[in-house]
VMD Tcl script that builds the backbone (N, CA, C; Angstrom):
set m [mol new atoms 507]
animate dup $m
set s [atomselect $m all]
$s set {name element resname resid chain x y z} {
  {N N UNK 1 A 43.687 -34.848 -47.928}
  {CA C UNK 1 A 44.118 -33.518 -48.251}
  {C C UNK 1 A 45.035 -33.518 -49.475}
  {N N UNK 2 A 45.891 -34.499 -49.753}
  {CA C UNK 2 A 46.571 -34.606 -50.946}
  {C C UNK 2 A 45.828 -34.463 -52.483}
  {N N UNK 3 A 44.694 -35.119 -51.872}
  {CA C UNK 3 A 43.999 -35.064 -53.254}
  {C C UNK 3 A 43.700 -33.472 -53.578}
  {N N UNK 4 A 43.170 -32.395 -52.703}
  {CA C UNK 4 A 43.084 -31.232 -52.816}
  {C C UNK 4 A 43.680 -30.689 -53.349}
  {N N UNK 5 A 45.144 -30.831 -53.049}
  {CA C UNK 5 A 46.477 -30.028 -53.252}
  {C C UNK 5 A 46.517 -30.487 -54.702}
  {N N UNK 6 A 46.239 -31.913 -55.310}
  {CA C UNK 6 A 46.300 -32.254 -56.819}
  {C C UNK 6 A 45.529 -31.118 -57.783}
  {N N UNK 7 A 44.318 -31.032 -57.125}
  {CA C UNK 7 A 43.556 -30.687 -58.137}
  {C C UNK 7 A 43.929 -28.793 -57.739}
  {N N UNK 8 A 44.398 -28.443 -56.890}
  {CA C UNK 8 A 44.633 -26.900 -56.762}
  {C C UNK 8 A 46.190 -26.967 -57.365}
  {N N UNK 9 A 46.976 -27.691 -57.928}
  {CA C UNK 9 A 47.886 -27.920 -58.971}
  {C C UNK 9 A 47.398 -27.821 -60.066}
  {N N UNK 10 A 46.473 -28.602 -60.400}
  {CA C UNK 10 A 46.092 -28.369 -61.796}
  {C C UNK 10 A 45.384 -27.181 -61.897}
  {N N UNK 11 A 44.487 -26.950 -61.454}
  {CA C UNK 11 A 43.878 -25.743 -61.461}
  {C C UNK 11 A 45.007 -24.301 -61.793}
  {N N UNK 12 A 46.225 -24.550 -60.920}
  {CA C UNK 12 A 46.867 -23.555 -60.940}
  {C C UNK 12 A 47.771 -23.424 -62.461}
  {N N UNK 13 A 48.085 -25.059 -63.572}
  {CA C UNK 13 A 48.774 -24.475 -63.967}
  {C C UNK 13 A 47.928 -24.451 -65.054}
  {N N UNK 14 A 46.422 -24.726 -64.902}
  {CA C UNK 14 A 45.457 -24.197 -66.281}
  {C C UNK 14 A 45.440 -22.524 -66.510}
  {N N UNK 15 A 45.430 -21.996 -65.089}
  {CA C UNK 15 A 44.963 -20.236 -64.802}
  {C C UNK 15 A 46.267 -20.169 -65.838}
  {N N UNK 16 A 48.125 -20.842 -64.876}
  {CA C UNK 16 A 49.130 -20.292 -65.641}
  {C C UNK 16 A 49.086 -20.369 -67.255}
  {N N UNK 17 A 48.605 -21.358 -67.992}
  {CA C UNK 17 A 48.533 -21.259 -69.521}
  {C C UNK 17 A 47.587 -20.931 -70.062}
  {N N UNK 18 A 46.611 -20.593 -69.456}
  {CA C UNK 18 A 45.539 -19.361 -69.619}
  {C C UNK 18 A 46.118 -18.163 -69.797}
  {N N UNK 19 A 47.061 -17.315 -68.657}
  {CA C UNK 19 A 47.885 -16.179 -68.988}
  {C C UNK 19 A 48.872 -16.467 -69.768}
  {N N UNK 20 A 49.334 -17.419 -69.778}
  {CA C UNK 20 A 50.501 -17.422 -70.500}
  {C C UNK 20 A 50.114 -17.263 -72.409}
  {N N UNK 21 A 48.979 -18.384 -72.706}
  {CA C UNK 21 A 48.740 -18.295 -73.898}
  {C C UNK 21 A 47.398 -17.310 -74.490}
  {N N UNK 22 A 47.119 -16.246 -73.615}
  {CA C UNK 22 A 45.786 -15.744 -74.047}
  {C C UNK 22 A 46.007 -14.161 -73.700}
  {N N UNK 23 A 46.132 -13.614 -72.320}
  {CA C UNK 23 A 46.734 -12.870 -71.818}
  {C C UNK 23 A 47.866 -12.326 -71.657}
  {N N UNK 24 A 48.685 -12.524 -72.039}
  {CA C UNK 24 A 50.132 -12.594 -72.109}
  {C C UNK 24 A 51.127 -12.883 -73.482}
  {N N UNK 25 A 50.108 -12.872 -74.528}
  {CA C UNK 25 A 50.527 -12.899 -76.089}
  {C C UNK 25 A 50.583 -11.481 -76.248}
  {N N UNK 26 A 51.980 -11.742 -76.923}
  {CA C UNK 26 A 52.593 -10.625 -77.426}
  {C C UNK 26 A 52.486 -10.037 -78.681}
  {N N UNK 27 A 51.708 -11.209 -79.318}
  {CA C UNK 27 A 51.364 -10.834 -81.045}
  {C C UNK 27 A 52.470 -10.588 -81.780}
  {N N UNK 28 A 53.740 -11.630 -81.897}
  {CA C UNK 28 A 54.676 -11.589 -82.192}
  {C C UNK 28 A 54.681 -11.848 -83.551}
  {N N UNK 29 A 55.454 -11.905 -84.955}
  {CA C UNK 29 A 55.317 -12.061 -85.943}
  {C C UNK 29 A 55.137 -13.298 -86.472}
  {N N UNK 30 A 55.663 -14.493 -85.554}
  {CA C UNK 30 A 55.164 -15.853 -85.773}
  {C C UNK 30 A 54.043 -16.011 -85.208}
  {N N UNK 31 A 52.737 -15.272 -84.573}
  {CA C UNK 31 A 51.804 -15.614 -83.509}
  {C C UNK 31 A 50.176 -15.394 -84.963}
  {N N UNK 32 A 51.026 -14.389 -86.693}
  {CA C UNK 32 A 50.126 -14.118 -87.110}
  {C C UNK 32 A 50.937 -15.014 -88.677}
  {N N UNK 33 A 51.138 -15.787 -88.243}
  {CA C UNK 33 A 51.735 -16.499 -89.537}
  {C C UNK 33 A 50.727 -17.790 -90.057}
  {N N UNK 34 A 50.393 -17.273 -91.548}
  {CA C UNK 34 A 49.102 -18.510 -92.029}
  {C C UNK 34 A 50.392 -19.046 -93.203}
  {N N UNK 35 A 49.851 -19.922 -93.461}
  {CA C UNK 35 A 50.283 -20.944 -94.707}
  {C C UNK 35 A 48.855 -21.643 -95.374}
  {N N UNK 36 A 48.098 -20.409 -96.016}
  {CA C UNK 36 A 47.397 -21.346 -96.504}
  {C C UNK 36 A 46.894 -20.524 -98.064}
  {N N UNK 37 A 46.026 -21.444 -99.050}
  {CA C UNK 37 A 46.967 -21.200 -100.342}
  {C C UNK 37 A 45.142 -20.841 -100.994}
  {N N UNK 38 A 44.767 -19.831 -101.602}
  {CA C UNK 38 A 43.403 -19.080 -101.283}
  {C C UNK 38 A 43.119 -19.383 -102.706}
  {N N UNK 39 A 42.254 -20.037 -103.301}
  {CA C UNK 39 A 41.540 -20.390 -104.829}
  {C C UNK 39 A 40.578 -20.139 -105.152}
  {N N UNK 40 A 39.877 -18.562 -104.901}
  {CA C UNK 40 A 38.779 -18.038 -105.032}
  {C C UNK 40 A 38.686 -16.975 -105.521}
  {N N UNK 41 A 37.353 -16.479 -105.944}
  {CA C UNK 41 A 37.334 -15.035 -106.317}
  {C C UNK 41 A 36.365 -14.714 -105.937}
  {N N UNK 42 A 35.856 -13.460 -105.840}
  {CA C UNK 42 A 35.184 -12.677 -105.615}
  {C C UNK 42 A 34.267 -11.909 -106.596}
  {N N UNK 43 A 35.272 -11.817 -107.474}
  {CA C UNK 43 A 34.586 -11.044 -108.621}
  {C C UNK 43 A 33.659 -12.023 -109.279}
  {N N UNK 44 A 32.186 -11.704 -109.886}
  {CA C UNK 44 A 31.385 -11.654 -110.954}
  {C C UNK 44 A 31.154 -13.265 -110.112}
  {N N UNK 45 A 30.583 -13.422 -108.847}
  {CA C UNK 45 A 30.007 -14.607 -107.843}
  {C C UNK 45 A 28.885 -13.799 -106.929}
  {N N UNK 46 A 27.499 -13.787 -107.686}
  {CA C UNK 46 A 26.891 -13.605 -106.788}
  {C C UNK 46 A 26.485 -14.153 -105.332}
  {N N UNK 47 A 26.706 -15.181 -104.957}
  {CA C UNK 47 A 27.017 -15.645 -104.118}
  {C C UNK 47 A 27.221 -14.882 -102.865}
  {N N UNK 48 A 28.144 -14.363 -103.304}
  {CA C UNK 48 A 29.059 -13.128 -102.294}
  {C C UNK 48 A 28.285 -12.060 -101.679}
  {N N UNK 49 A 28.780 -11.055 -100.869}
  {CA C UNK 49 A 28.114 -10.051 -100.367}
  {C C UNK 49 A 28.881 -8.890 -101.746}
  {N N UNK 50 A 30.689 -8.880 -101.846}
  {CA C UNK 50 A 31.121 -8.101 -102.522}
  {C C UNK 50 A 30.811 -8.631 -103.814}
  {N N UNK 51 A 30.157 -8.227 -105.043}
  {CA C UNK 51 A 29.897 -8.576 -105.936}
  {C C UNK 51 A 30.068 -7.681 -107.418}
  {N N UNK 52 A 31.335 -7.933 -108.265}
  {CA C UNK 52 A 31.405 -6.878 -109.378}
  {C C UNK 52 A 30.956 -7.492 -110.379}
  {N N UNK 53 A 29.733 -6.752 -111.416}
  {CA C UNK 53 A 29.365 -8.149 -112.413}
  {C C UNK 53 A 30.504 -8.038 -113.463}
  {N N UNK 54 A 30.499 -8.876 -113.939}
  {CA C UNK 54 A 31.555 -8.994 -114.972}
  {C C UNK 54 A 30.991 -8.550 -116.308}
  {N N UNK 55 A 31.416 -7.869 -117.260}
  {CA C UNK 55 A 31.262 -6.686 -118.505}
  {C C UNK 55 A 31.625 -7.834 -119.305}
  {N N UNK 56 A 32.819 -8.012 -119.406}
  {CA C UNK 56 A 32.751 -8.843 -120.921}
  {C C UNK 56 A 34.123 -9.700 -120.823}
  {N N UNK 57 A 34.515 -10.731 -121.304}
  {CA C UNK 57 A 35.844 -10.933 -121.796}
  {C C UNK 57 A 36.870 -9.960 -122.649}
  {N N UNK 58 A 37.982 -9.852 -122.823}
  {CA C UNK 58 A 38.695 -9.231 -124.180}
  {C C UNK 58 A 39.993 -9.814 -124.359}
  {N N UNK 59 A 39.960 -9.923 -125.856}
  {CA C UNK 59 A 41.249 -10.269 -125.855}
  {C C UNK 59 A 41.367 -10.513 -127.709}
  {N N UNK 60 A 42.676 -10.694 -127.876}
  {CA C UNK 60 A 42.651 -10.975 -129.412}
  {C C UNK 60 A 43.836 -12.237 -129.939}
  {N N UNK 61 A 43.198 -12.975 -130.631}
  {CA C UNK 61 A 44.165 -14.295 -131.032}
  {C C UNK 61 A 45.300 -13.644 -132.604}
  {N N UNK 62 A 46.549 -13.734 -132.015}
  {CA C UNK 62 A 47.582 -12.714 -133.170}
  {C C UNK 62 A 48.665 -14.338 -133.594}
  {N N UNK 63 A 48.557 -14.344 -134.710}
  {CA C UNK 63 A 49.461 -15.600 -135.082}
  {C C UNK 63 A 50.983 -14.884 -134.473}
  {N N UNK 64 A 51.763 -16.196 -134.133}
  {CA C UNK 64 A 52.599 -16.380 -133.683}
  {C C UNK 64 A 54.025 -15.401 -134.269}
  {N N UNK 65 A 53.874 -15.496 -135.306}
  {CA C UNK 65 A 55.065 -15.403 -136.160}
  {C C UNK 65 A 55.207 -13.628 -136.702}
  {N N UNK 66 A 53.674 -12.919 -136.691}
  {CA C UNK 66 A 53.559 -11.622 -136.716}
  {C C UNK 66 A 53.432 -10.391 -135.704}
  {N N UNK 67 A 54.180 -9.153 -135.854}
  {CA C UNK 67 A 54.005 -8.574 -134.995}
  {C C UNK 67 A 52.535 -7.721 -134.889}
  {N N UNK 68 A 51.620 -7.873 -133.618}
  {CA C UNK 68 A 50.379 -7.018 -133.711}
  {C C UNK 68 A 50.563 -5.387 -133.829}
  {N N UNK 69 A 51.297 -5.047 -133.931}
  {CA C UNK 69 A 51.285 -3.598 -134.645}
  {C C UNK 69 A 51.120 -3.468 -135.700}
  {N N UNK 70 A 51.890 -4.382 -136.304}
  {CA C UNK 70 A 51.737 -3.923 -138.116}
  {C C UNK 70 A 50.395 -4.464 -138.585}
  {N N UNK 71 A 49.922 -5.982 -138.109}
  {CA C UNK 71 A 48.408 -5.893 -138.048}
  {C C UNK 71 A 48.058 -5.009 -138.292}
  {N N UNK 72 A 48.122 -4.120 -136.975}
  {CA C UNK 72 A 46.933 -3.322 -136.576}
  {C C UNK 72 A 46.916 -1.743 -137.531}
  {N N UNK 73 A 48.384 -1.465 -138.172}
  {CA C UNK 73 A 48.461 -0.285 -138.597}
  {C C UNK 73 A 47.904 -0.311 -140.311}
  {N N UNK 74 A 47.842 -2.102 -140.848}
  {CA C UNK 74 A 47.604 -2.030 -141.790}
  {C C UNK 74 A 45.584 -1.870 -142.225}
  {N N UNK 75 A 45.404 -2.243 -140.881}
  {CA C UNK 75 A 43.670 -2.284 -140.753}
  {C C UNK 75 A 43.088 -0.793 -140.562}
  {N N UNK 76 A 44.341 0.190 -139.777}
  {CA C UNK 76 A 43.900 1.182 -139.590}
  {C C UNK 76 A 43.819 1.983 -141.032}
  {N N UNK 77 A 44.681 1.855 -141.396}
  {CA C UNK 77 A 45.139 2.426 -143.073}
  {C C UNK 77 A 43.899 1.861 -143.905}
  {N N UNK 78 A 43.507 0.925 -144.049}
  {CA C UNK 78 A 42.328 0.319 -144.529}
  {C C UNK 78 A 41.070 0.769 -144.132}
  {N N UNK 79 A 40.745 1.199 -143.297}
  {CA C UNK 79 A 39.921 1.883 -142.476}
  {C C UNK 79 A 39.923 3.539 -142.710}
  {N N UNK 80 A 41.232 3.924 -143.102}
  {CA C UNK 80 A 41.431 5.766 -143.399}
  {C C UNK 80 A 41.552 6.388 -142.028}
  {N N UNK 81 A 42.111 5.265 -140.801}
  {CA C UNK 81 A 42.291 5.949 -139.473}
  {C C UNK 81 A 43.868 6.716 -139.149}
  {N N UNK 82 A 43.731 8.013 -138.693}
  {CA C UNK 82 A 45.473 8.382 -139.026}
  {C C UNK 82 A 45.946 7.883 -137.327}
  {N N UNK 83 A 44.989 8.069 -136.425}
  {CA C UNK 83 A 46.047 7.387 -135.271}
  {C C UNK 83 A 44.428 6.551 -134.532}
  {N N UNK 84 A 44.835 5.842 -133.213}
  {CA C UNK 84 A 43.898 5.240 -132.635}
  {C C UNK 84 A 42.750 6.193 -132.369}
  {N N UNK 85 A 43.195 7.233 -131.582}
  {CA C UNK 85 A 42.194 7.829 -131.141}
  {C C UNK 85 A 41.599 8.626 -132.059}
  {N N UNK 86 A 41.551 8.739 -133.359}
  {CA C UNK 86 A 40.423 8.988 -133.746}
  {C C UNK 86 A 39.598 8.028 -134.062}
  {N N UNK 87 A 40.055 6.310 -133.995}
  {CA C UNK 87 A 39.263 5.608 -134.322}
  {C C UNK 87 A 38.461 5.201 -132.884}
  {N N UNK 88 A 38.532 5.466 -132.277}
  {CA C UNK 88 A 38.477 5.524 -130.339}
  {C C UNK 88 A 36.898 6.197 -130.719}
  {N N UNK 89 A 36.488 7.716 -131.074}
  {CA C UNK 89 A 35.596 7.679 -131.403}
  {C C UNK 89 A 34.310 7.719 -132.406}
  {N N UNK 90 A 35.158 6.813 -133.216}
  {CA C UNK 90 A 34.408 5.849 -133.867}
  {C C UNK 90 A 33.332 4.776 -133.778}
  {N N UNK 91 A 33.791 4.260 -133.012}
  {CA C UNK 91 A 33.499 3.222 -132.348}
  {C C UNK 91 A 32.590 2.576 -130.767}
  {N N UNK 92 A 31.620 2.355 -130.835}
  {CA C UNK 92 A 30.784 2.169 -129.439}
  {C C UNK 92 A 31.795 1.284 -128.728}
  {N N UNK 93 A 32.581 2.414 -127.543}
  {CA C UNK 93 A 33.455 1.056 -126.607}
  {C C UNK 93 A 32.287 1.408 -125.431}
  {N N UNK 94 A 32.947 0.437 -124.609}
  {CA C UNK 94 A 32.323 0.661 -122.955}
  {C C UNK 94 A 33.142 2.135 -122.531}
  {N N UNK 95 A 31.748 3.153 -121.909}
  {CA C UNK 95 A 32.238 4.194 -120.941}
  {C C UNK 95 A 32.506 3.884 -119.682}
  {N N UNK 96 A 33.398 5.006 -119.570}
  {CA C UNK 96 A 33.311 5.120 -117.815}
  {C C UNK 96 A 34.756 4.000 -117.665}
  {N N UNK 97 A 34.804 3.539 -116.147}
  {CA C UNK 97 A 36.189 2.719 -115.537}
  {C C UNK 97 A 35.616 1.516 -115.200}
  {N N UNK 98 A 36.367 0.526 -115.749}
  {CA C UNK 98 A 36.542 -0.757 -115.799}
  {C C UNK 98 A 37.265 -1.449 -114.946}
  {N N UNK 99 A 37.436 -2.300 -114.244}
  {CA C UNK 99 A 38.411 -3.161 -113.241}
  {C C UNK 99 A 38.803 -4.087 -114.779}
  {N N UNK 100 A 40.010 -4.222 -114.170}
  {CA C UNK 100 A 40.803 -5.381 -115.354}
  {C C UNK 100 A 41.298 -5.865 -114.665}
  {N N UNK 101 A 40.744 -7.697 -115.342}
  {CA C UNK 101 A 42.002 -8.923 -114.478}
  {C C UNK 101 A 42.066 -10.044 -115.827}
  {N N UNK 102 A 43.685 -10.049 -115.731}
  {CA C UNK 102 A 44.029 -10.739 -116.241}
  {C C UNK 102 A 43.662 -11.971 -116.430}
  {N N UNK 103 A 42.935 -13.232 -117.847}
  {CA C UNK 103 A 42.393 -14.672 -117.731}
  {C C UNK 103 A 44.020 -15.372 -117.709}
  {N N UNK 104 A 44.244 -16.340 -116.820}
  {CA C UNK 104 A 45.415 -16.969 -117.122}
  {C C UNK 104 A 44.883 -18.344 -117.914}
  {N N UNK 105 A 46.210 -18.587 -118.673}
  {CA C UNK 105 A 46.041 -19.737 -119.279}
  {C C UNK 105 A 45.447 -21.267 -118.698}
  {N N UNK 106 A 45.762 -20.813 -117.540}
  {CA C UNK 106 A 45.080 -22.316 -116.784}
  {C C UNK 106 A 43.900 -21.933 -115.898}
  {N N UNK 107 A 43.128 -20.948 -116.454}
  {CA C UNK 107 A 41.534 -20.573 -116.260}
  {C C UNK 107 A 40.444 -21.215 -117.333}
  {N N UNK 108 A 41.262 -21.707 -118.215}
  {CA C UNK 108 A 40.152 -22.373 -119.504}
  {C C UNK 108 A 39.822 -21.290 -120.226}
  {N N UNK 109 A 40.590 -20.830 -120.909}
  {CA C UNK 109 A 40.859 -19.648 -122.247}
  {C C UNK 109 A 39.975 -20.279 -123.209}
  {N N UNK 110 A 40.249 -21.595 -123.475}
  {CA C UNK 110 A 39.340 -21.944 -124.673}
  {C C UNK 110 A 38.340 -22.064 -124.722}
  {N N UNK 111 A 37.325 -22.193 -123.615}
  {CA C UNK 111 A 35.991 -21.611 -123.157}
  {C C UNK 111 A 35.494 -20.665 -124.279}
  {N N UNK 112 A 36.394 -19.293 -123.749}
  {CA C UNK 112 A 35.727 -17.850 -124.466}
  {C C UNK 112 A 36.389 -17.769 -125.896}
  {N N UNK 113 A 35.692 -17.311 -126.576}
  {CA C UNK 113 A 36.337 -17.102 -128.301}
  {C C UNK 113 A 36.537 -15.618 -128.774}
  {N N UNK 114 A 37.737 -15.625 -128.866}
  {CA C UNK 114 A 38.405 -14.377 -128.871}
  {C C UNK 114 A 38.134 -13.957 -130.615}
  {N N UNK 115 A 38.256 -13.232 -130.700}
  {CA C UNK 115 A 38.277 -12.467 -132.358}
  {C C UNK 115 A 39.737 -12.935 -132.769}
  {N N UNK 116 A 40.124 -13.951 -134.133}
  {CA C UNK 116 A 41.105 -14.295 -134.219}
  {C C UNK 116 A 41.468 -13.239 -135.588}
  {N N UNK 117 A 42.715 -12.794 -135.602}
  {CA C UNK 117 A 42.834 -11.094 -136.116}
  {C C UNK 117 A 43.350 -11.830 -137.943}
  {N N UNK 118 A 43.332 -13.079 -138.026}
  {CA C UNK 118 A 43.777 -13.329 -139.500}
  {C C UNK 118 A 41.983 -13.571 -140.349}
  {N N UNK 119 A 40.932 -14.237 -139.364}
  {CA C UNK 119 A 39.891 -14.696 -139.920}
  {C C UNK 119 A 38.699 -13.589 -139.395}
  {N N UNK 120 A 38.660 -12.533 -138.182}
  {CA C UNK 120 A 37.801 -11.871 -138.166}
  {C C UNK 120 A 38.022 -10.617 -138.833}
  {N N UNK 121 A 36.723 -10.309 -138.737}
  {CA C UNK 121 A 36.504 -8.761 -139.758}
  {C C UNK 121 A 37.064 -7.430 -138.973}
  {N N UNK 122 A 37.636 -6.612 -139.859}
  {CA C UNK 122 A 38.318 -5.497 -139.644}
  {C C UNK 122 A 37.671 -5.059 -138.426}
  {N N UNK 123 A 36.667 -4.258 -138.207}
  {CA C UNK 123 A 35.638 -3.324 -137.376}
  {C C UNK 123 A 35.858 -3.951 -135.870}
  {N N UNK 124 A 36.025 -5.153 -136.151}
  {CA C UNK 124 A 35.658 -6.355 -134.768}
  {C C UNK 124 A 37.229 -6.295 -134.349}
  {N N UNK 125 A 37.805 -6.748 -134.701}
  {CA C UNK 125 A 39.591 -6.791 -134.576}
  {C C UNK 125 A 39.703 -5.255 -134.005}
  {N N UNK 126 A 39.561 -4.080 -135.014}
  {CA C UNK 126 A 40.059 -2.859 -134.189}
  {C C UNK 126 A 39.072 -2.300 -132.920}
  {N N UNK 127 A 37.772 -2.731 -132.529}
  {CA C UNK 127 A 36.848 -2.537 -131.514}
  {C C UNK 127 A 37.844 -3.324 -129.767}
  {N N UNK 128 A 38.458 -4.426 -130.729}
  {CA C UNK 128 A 38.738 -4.785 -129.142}
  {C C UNK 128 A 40.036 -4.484 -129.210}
  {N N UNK 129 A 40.792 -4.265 -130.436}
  {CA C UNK 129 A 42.300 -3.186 -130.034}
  {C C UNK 129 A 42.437 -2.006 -129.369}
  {N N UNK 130 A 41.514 -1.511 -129.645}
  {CA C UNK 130 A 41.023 -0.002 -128.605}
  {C C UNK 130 A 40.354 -0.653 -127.342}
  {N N UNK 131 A 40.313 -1.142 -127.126}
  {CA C UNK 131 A 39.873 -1.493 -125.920}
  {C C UNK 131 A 40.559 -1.835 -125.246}
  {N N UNK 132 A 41.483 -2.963 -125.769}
  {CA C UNK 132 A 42.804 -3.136 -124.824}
  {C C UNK 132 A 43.568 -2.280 -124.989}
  {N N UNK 133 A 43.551 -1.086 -126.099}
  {CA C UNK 133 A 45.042 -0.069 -125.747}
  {C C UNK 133 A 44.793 0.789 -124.839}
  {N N UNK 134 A 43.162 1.079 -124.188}
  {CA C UNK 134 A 42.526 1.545 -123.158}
  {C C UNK 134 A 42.821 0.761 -121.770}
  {N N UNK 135 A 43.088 -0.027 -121.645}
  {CA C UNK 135 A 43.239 -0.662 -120.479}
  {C C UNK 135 A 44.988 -0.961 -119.947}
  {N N UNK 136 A 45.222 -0.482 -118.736}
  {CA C UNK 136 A 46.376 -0.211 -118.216}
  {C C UNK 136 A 47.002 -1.949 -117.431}
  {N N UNK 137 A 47.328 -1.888 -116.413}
  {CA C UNK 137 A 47.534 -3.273 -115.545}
  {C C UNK 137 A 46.166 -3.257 -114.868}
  {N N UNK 138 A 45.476 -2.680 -114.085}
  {CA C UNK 138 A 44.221 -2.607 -113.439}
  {C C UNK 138 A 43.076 -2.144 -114.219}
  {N N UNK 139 A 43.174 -0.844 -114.704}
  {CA C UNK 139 A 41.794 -0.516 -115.014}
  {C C UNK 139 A 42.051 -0.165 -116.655}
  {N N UNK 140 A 40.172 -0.064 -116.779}
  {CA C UNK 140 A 40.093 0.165 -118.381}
  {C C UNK 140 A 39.292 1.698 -118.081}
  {N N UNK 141 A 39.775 2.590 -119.027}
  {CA C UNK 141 A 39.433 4.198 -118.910}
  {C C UNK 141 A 39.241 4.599 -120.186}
  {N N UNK 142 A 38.137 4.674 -120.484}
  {CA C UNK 142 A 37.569 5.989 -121.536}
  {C C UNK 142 A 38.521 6.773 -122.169}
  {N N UNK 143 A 38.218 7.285 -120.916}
  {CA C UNK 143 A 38.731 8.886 -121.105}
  {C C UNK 143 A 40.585 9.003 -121.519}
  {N N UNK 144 A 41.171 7.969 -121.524}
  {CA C UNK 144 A 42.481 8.198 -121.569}
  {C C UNK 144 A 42.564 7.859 -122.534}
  {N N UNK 145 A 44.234 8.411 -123.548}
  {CA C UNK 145 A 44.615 8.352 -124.886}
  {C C UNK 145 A 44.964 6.371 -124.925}
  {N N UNK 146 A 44.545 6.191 -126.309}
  {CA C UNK 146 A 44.948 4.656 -126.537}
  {C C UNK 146 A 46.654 4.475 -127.074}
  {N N UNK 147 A 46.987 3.526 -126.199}
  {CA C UNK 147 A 48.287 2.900 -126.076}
  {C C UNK 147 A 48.132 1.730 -126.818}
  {N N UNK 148 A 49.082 1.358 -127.441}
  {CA C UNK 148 A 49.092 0.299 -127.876}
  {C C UNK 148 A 50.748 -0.716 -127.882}
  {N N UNK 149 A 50.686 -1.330 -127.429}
  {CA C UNK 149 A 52.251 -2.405 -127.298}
  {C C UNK 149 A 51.666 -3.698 -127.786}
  {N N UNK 150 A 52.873 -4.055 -127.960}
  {CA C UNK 150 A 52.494 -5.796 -128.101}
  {C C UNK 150 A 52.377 -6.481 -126.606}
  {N N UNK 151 A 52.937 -5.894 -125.849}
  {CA C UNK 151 A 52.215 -6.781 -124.467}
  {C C UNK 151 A 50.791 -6.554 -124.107}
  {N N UNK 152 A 50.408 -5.525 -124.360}
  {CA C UNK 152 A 48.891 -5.157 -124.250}
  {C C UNK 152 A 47.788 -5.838 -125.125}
  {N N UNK 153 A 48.127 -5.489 -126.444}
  {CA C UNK 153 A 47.451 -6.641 -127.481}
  {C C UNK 153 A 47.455 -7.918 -127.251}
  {N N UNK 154 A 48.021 -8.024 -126.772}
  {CA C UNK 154 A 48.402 -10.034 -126.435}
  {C C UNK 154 A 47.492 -10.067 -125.539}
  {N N UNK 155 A 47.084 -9.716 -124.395}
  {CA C UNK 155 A 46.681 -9.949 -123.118}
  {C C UNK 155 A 45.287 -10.446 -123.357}
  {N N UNK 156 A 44.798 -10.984 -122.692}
  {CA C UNK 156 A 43.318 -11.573 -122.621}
  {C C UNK 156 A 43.118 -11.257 -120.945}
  {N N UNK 157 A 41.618 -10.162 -120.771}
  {CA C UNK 157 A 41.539 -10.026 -119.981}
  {C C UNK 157 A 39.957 -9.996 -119.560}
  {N N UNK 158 A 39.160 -9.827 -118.475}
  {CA C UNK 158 A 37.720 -10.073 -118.048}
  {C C UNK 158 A 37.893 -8.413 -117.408}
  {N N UNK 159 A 36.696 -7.812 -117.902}
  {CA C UNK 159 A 36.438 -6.375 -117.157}
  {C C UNK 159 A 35.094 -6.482 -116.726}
  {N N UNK 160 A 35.429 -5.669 -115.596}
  {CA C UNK 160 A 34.586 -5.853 -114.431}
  {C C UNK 160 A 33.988 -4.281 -114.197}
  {N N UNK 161 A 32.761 -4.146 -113.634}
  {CA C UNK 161 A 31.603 -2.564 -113.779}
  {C C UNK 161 A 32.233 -2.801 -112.131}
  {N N UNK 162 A 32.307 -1.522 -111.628}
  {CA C UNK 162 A 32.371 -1.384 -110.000}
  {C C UNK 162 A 32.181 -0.218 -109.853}
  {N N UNK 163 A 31.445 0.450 -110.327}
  {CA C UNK 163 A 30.569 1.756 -110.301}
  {C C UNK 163 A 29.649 1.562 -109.159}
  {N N UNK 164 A 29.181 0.470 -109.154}
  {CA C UNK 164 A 28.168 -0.024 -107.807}
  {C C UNK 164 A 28.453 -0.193 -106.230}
  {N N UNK 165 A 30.006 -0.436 -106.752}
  {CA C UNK 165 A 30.603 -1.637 -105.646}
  {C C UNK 165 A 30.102 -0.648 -104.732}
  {N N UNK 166 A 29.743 1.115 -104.000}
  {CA C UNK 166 A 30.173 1.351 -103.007}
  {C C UNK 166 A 28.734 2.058 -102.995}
  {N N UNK 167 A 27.745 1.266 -103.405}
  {CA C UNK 167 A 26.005 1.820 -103.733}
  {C C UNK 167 A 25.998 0.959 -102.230}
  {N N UNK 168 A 26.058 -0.002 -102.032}
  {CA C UNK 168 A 25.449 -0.820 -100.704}
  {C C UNK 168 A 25.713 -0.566 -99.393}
  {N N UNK 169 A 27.107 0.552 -99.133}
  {CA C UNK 169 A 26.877 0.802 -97.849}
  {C C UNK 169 A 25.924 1.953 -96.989}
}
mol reanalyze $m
mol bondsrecalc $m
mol representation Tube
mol addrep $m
């Protein structure tokens, strides 16, 4: 009979950490705690179910030592443009809204070849200045007036079409 009583011990304290750890979780703030470190994307991987294709690279190479405004105001003047947006439609950009994500430097920048603004041609240099003075932290918009900063010009970024994204459900 002892042996019985062993195994209706164990039995009993499997049921107890059965309730205890399954039934009886409280979903406490340590019960949903990950540590783990995510190196993927989503975007422009067909692979995926969510899939945005990727539009184009942008970005522009500005020597170090100059500010990209005055660049840019002396190309416009050269051009006979009195502010961006009339050169905005001038110019064939991408319509419609864009997803924007930032390329970081340790994505392999030197891969893609940016328009470098001392050796490329005027037309090409101000096509992707309007493009980035069109594009905010997230998205790139048409329809909105062009901004232009030196943090914006600097940026090198990948735009993404998601006009689709919500065709598949």
């Amino acid at each position: 009979m002892y042996c019985g009583v062993a195994s209706y011990a164990r039995l009993k304290a499997g049921f107890w950490n059965l309730l205890r750890d399954v039934l009886l979780n409280t979903g406490g703030p340590r019960s949903r705690t990950r540590r783990e470190c995510v190196r993927s994307s989503i975007l422009a991987n067909p692979s995926f179910s969510i899939f945005w294709p990727k539009k184009r690279p942008v970005g522009l190479i500005f020597p170090d030592h100059l500010n990209p405004l005055e660049i840019l105001d002396g190309i416009m003047e050269k051009k006979g443009f009195r502010d961006p947006d009339v050169a905005k439609a001038v110019y064939h950009l991408p319509s419609g809204i864009l997803f924007c994500r930032s390329i970081k430097e340790t994505e392999g920048v030197g891969e893609i070849s940016f328009p470098d603004t001392t050796t490329s041609g005027d037309d090409e240099v101000l096509k992707t200045a309007l493009i980035l003075g069109l594009c905010n932290k997230h998205f790139y918009d048409f329809g909105h007036s062009v901004i232009w900063t030196e943090n914006r010009l600097r940026r090198k970024l990948n735009l993404y079409r998601v006009g689709d994204f919500y065709a598949n459900d």
